[in-house]
N, C-alpha and C positions, 0 to 999 in steps of 0.2 A: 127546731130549725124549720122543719116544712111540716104540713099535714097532708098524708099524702091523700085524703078525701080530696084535696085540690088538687089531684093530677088525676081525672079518671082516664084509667088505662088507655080506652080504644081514641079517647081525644088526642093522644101524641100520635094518631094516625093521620090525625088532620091539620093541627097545627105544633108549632113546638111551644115549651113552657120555658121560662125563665124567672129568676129570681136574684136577692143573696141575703147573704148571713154576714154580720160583722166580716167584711172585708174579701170575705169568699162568693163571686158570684157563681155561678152554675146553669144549666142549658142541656132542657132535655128532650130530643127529636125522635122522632120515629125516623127506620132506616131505611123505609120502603113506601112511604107514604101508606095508601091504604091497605096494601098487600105485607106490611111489616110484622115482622114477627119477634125483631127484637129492637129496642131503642137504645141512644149512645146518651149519658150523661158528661158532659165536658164540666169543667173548672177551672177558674181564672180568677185571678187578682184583681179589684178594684183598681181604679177609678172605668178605664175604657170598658166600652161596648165588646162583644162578640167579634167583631168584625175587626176590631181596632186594637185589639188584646193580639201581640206576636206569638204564633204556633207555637215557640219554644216555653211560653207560660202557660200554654194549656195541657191538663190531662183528660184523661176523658176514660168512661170503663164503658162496656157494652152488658147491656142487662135483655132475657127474655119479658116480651112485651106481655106480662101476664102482672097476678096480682102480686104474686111470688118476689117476682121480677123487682117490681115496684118494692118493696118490700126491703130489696137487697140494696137496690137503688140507694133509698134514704141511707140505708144504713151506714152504706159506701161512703157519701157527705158526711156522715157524722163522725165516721172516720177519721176521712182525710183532713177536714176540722182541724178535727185534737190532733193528730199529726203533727198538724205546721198552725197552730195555733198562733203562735208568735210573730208568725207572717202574714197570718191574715188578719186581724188584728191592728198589724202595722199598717198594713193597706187602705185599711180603712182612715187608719189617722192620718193617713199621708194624703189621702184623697181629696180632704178637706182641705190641701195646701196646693192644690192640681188646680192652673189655670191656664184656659186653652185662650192663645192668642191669636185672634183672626185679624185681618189687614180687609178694611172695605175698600 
């Protein structure tokens, strides 16, 4: 699902990382900016953004910002994955049926 060579640690002090996986996206911040010592991994359902994803569809776990940390991180996601497999999965197919209608 992710490699975490592409998150180096002290980088989620400066910006956050994002991604997803068949229908699971995911969002990982530092909690203090530079002075952080731990960071929060959130999860959410396709198709919306971060922002546009409702609270009640997100979960999120807090991991220490070390390599360790990281470590747990992924593991967390690969987890919650196989969990709800069947949901995230569907999110994705359902995404593909997701059309945002704007009025000029």
């Amino acid at each position: 699902m992710i490699d975490k060579r592409l998150i180096p640690v002290g980088g989620l002090k400066k910006e956050p990382f994002s991604g997803s996986h068949n229908g699971m996206r995911y969002l990982f911040t530092g909690d203090d900016g530079k002075n952080s010592t731990t960071f929060t991994v959130y999860i959410y359902p396709e198709p919306w953004c971060f922002e546009d994803t409702p609270d009640e569809e997100k979960e999120k776990a807090v991991f220490p910002l070390t390599e360790d940390g990281m470590d747990q991180a992924i593991g967390w996601l690969h987890e919650r994955f196989e969990a709800e497999r069947a949901k995230w999965l569907s999110a994705s197919k359902e995404s593909m049926h997701t059309v945002n209608f704007t009025k000029f």
